[in-house]
DSSP file (Angstrom, degrees, kcal/mol; ACC not computed):
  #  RESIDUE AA STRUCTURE BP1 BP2  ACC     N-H-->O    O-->H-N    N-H-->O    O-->H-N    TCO  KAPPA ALPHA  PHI   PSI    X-CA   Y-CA   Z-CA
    1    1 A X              0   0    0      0, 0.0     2,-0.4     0, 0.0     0, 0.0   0.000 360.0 360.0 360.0 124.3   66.3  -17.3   42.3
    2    2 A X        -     0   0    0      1,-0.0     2,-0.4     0, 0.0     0, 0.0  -0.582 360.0-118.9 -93.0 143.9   65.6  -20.9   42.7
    3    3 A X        -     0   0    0     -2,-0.4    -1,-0.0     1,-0.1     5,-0.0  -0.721  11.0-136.6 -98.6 143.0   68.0  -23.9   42.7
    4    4 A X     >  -     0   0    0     -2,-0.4     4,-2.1     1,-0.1    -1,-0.1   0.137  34.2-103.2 -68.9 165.0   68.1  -26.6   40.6
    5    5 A X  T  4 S+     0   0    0      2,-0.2     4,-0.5     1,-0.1    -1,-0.1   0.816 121.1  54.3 -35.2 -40.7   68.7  -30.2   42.3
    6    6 A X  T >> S+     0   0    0      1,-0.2     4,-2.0     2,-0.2     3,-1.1   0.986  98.4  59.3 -53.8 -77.9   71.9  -30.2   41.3
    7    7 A X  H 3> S+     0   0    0      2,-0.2     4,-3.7     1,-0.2     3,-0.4   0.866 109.1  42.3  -2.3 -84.0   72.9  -27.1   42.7
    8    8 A X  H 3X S+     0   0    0     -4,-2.1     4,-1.4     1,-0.3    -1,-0.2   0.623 113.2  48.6 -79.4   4.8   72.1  -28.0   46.3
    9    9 A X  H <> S+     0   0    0     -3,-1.1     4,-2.5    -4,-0.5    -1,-0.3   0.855 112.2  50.5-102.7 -38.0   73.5  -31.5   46.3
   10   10 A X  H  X S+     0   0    0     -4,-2.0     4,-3.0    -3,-0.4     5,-0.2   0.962 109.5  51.1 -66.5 -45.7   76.7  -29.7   44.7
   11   11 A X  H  X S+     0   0    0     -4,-3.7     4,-1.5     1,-0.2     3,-0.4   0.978 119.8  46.6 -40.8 -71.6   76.5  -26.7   48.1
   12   12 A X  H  < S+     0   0    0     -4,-1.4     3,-0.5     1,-0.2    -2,-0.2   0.810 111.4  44.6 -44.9 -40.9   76.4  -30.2   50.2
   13   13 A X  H >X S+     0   0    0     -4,-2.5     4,-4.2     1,-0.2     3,-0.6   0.893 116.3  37.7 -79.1 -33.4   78.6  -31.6   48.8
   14   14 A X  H 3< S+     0   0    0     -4,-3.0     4,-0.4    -3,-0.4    -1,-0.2   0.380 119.2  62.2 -73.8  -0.6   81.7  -28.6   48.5
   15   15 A X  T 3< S+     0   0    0     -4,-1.5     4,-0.4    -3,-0.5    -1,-0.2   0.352 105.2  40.5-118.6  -4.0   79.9  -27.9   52.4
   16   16 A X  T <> S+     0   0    0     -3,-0.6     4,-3.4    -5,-0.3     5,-0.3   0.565 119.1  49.8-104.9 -60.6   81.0  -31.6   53.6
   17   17 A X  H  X S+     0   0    0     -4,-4.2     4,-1.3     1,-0.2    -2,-0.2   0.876 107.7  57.7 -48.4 -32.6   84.4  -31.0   51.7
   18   18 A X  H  > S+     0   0    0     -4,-0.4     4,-1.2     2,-0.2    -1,-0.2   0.857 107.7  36.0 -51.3 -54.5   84.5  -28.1   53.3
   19   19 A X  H  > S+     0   0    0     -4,-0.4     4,-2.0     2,-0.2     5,-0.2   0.895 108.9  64.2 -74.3 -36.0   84.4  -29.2   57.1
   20   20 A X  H  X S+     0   0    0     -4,-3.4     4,-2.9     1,-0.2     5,-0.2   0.947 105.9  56.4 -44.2 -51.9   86.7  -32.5   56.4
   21   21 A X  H  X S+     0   0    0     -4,-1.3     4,-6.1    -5,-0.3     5,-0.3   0.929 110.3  32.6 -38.4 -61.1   89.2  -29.5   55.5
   22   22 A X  H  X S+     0   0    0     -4,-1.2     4,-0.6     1,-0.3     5,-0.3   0.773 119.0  55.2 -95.2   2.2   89.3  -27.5   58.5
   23   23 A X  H >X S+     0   0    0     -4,-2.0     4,-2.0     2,-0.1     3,-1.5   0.945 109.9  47.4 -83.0 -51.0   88.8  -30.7   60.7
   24   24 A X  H 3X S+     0   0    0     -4,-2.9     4,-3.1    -5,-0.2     5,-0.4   0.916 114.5  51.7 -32.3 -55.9   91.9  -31.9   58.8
   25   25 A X  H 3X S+     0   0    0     -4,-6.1     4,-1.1    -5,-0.2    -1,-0.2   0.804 108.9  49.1 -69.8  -9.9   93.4  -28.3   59.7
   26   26 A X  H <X S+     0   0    0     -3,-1.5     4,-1.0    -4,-0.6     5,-0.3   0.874 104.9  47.8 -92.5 -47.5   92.8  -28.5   62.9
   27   27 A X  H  X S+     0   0    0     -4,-2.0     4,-1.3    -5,-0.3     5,-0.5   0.961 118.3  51.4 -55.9 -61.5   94.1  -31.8   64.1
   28   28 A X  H  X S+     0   0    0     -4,-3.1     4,-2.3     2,-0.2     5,-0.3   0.869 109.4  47.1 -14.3 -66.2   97.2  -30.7   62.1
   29   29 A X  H >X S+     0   0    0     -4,-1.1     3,-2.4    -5,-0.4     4,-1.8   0.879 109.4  50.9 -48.4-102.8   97.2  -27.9   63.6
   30   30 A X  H 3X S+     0   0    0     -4,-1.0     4,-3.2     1,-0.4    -1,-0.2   0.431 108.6  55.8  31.9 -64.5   96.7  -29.7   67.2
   31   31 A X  H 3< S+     0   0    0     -4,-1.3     4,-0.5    -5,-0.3    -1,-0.4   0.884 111.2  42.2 -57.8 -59.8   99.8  -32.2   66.5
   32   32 A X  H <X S+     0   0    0     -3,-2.4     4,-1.4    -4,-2.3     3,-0.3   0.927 105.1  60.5 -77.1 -25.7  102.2  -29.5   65.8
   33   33 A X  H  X S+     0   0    0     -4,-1.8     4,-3.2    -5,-0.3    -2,-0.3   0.918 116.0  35.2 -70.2 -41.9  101.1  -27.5   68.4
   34   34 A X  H  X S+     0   0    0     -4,-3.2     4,-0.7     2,-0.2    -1,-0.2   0.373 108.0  61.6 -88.8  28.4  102.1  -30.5   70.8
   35   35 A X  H  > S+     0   0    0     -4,-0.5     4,-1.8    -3,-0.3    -2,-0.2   0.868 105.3  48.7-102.1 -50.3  105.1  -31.7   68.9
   36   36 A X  H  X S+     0   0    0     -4,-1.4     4,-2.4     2,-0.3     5,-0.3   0.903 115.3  50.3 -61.9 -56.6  106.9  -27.7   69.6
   37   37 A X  H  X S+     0   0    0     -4,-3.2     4,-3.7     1,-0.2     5,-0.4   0.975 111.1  50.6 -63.1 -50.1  105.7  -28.3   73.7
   38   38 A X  H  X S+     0   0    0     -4,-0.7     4,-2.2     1,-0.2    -2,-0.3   0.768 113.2  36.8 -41.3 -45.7  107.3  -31.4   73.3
   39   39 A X  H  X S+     0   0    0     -4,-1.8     4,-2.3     2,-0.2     5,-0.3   0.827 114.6  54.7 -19.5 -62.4  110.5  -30.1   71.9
   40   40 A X  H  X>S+     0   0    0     -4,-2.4     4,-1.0     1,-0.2     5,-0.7   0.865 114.3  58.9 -79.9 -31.8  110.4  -26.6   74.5
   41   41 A X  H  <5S+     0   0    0     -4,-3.7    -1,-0.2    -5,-0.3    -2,-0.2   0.924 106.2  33.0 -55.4 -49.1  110.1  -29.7   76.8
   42   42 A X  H  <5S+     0   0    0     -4,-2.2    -2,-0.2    -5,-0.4    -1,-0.2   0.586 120.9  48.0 -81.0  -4.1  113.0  -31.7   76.2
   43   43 A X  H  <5S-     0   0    0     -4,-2.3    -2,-0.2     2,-0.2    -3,-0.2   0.813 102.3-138.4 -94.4 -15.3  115.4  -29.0   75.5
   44   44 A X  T  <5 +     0   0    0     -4,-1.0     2,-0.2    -5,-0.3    -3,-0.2   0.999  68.5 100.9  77.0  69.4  113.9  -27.1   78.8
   45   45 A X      < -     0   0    0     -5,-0.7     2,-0.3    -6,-0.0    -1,-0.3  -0.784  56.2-162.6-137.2 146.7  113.9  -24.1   77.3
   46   46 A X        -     0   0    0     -2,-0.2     2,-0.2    -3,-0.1    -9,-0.0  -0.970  22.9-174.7-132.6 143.4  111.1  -21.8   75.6
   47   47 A X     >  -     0   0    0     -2,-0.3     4,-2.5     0, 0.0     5,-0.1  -0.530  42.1 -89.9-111.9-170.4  112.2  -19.0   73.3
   48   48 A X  H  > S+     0   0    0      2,-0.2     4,-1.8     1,-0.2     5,-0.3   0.820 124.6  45.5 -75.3 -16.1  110.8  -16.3   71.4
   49   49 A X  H  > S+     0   0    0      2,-0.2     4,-0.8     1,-0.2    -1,-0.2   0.973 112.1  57.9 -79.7 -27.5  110.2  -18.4   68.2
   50   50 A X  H >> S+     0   0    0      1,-0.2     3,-1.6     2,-0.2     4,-1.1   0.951 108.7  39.4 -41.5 -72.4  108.8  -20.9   70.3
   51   51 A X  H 3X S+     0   0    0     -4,-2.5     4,-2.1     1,-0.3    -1,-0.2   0.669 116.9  50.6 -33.8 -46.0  106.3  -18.8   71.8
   52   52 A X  H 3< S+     0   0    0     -4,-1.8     4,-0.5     2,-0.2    -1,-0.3   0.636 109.5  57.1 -82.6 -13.9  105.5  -17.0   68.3
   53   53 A X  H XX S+     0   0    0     -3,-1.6     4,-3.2    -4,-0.8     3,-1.5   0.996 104.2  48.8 -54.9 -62.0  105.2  -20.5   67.1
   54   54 A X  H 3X S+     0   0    0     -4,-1.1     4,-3.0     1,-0.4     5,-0.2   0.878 106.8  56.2 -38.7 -56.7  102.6  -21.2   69.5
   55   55 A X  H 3X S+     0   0    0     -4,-2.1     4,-1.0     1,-0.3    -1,-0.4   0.645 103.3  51.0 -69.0 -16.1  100.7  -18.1   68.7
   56   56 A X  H <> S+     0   0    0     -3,-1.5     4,-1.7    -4,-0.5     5,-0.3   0.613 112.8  47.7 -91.4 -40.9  100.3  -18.9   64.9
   57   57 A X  H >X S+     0   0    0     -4,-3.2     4,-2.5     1,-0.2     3,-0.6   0.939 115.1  47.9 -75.0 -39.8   98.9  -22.6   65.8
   58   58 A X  H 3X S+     0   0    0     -4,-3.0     4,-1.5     1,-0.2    -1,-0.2   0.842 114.9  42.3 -62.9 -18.1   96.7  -20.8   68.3
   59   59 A X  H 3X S+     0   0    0     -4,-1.0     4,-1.3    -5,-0.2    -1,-0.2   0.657 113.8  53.2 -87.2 -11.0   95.4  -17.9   65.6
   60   60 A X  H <X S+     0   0    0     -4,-1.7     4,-2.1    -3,-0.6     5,-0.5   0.911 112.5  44.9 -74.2 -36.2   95.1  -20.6   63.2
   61   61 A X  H  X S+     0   0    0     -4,-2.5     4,-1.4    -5,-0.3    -2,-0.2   0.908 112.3  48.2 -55.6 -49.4   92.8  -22.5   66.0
   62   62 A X  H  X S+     0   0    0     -4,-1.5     4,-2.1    -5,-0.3    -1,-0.2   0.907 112.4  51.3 -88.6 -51.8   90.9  -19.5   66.7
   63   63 A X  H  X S+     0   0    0     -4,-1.3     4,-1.7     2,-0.3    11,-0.2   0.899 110.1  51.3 -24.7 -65.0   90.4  -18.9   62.3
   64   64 A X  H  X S+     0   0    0     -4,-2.1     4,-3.3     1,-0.3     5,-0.4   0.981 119.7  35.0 -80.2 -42.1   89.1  -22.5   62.1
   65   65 A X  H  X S+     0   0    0     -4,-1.4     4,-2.3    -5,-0.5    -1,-0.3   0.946 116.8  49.2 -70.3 -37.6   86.4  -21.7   65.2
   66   66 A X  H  X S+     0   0    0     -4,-2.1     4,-1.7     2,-0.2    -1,-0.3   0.886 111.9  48.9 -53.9 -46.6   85.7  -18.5   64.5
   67   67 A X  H  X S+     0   0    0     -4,-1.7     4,-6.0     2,-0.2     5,-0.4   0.934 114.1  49.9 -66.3 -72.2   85.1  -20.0   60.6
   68   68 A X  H  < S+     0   0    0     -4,-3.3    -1,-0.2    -5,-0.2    -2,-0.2   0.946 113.4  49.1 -38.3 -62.2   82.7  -22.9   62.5
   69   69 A X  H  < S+     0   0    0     -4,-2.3    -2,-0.2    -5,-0.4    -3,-0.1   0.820 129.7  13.7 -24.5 -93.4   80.8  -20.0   64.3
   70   70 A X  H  < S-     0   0    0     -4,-1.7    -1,-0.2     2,-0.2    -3,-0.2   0.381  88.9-130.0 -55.3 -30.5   80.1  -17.8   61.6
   71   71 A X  S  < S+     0   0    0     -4,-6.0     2,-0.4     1,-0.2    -4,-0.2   0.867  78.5 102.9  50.4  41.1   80.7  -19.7   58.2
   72   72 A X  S    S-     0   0    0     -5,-0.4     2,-1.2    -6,-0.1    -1,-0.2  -0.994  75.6-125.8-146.1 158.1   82.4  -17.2   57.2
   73   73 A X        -     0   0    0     -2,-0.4     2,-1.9     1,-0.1     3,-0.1  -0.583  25.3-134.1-104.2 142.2   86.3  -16.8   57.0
   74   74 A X    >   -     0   0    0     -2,-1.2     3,-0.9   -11,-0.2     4,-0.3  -0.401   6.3-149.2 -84.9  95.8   87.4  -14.0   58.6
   75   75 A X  T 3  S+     0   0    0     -2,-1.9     4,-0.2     1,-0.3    -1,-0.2   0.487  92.1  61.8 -36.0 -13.9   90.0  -11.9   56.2
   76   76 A X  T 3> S+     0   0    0      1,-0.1     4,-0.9     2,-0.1     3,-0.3   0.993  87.9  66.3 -52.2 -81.2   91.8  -10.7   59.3
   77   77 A X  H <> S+     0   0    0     -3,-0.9     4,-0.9     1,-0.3    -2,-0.2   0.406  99.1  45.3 -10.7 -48.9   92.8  -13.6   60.5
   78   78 A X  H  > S+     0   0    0     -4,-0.3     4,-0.7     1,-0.2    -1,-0.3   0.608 109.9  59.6 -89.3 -24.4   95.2  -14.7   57.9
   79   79 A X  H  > S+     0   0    0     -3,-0.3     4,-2.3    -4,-0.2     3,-0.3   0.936 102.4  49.5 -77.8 -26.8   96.5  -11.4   58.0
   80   80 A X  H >< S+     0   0    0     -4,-0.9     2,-5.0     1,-0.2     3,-4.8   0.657 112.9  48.3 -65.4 -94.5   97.5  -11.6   61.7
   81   81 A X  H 3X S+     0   0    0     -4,-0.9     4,-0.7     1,-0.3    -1,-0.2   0.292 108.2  54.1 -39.4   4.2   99.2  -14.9   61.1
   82   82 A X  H 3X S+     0   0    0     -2,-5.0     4,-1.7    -4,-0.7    -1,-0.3   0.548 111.6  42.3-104.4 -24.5  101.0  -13.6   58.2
   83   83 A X  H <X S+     0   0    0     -3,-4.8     4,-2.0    -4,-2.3    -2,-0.2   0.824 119.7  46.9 -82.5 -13.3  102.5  -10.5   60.3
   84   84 A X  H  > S+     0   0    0     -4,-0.5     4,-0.8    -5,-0.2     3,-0.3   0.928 115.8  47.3 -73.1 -76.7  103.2  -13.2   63.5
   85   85 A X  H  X S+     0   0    0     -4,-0.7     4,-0.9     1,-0.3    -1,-0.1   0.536 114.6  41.3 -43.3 -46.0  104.7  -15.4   60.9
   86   86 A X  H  X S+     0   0    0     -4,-1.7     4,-2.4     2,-0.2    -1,-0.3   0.952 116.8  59.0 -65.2 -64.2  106.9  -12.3   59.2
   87   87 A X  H >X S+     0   0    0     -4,-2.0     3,-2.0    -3,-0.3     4,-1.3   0.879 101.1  46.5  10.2-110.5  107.5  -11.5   62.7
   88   88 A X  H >X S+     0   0    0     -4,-0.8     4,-2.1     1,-0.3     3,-0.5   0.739 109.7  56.7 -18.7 -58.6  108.9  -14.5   63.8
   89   89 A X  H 3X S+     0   0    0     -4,-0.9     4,-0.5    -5,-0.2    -1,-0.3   0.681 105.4  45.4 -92.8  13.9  111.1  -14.6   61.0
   90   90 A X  H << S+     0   0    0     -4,-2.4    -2,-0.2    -3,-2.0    -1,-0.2   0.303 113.1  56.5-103.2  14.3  112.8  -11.6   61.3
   91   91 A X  H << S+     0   0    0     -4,-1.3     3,-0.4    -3,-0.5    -3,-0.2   0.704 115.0  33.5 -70.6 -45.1  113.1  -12.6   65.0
   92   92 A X  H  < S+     0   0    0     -4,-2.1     2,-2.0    -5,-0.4     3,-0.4   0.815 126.7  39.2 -84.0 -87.5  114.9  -16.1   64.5
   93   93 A X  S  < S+     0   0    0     -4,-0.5     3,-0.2     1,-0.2    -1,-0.2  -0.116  75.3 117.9 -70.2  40.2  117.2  -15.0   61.0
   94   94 A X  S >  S+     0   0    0     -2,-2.0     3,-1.0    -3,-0.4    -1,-0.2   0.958  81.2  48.2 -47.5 -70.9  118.0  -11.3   62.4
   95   95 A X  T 3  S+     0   0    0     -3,-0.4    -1,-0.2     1,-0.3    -2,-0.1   0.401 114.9  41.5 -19.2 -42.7  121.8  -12.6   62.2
   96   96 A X  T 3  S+     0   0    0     -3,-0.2     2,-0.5     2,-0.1    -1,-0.3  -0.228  94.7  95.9-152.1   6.1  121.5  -14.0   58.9
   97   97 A X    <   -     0   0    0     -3,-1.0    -7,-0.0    -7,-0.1     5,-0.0  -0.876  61.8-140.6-120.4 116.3  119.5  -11.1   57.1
   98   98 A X     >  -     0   0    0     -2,-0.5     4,-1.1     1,-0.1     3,-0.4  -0.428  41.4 -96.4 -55.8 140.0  121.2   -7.9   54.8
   99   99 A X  H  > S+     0   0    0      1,-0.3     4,-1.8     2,-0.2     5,-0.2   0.758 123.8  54.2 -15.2 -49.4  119.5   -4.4   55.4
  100  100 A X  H >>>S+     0   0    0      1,-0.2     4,-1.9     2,-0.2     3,-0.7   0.993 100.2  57.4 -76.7 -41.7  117.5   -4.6   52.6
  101  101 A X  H 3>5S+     0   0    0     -3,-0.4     4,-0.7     1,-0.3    -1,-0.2   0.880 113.2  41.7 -54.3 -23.6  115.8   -8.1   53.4
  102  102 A X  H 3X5S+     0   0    0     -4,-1.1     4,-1.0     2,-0.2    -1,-0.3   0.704 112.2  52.4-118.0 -10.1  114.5   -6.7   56.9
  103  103 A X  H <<5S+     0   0    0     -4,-1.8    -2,-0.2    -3,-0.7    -1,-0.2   0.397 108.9  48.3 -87.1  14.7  113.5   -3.7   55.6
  104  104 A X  H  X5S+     0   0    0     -4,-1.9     4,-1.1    -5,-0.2    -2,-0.2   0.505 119.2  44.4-105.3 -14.6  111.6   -5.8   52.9
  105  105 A X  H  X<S+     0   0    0     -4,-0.7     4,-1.5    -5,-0.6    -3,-0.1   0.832 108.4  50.1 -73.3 -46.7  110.3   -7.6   55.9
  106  106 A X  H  X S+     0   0    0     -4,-1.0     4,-0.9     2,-0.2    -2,-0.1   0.588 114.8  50.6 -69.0 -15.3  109.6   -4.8   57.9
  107  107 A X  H  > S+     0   0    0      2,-0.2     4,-2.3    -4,-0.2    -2,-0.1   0.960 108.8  52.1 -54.4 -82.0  107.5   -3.2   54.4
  108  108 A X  H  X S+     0   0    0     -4,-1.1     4,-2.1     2,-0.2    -2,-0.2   0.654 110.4  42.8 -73.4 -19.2  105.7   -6.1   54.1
  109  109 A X  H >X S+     0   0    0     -4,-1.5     4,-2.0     2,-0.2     3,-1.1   0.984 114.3  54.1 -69.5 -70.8  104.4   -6.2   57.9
  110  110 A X  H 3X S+     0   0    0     -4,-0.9     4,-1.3     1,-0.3     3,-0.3   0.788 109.3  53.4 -37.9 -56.7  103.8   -2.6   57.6
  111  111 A X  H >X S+     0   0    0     -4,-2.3     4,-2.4     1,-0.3     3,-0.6   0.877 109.3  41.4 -27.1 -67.6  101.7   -3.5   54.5
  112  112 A X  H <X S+     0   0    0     -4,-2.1     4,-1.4    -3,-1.1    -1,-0.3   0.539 106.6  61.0 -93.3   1.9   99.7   -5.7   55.7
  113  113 A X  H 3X S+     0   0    0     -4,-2.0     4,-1.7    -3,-0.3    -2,-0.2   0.785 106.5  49.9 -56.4 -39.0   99.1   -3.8   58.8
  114  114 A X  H <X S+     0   0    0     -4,-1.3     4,-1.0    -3,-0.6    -2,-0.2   0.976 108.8  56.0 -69.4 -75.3   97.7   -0.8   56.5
  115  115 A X  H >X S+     0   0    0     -4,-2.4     3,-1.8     1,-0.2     4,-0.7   0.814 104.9  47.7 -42.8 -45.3   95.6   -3.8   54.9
  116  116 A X  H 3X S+     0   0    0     -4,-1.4     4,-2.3     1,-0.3    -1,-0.2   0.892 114.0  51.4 -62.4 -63.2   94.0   -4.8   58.6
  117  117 A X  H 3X S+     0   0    0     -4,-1.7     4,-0.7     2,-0.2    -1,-0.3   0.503 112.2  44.5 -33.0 -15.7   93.3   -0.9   59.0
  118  118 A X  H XX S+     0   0    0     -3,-1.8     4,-0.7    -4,-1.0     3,-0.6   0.805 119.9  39.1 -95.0 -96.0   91.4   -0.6   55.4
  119  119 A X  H 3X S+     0   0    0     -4,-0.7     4,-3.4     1,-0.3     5,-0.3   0.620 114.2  53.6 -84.4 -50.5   89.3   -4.0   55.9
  120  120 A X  H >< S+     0   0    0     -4,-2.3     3,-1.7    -5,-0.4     4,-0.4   0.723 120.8  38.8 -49.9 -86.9   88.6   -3.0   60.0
  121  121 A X  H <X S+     0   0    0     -4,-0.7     4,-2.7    -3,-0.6     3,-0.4   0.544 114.1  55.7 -54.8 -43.3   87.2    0.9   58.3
  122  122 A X  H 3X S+     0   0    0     -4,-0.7     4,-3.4     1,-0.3    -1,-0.4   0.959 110.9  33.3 -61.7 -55.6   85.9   -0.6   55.9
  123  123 A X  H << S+     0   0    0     -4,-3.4    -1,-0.3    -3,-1.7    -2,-0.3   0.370 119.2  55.0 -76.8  31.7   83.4   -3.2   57.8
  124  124 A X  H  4 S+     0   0    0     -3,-0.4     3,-0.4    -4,-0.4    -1,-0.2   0.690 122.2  27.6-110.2 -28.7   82.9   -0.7   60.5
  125  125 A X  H  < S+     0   0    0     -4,-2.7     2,-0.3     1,-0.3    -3,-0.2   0.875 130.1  33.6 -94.1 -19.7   81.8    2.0   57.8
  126  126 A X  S  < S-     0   0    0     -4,-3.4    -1,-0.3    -5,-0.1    -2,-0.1  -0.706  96.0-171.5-137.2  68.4   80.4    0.3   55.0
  127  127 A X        -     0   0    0     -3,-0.4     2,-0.2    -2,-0.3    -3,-0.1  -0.089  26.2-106.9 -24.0 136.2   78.8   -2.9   57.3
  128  128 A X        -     0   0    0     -5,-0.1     2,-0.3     1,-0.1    -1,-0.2  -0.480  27.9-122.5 -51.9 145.2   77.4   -5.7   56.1
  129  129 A X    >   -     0   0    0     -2,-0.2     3,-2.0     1,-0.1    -1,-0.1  -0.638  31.0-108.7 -90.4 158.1   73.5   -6.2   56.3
  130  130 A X  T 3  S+     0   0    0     -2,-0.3    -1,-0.1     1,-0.3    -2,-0.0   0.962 118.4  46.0 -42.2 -68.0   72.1   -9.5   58.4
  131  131 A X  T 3         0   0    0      1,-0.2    -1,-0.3    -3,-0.1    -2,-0.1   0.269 360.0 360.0 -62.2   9.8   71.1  -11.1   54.8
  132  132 A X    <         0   0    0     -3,-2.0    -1,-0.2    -4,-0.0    -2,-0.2   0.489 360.0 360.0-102.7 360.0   74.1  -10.5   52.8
């Protein structure tokens, strides 16, 4: 199927919007990631949320690059950083959460845990081809 003019100037153009975006997300990214050492620096201490902080700007880093590689977004990806994230807050607000809310946290990790185990079976059995 061939494309009109239109078409490819509209791909270029949503493909320019496109990188302004995850350069945007990364320097975001980048800034908050030193704003939290700064922090675990002046209180001289690193905890665990710190640490699991850290690790969500670095799997968001690792998304954006992986994304650059490939051009493609990898559906994983957001699913780790949504069980770090869930993670994390049933790390910090343990204290401050009723039985059912951390086991509706602990669900929803478990959930999307099943989900990375479906999409990993899936592309390992039903691959993509080179051209798709």
């Amino acid at each position: 199927m061939r494309q009109n003019r239109f078409t490819n100037h509209a791909i270029t153009v949503l493909g320019i919007i496109e990188y302004i975006g995850l350069a945007i997300i990364t320097v975001a990214t980048i800034i908050a990631g030193a704003h939290e050492v700064d922090i675990m620096v002046n209180a001289g201490t690193v905890t665990l949320g710190d640490l699991l902080l850290m690790f969500l700007y670095l799997e968001i880093l690792a998304m954006v690059g992986l994304y650059f590689k490939s051009g493609r977004l990898p559906i994983r990806f957001p699913i780790y950083i949504a069980i770090v994230a869930l993670a994390r807050y049933l790390v910090l607000d343990m204290k401050n959460l009723d039985e059912y809310r951390i086991l509706g946290v602990t669900a929803a990790i478990l959930l999307l845990t099943l989900a990375v185990l479906v999409i990993r079976y899936g592309h390992t059995r039903y691959a993509y081809e080179d051209n798709d």
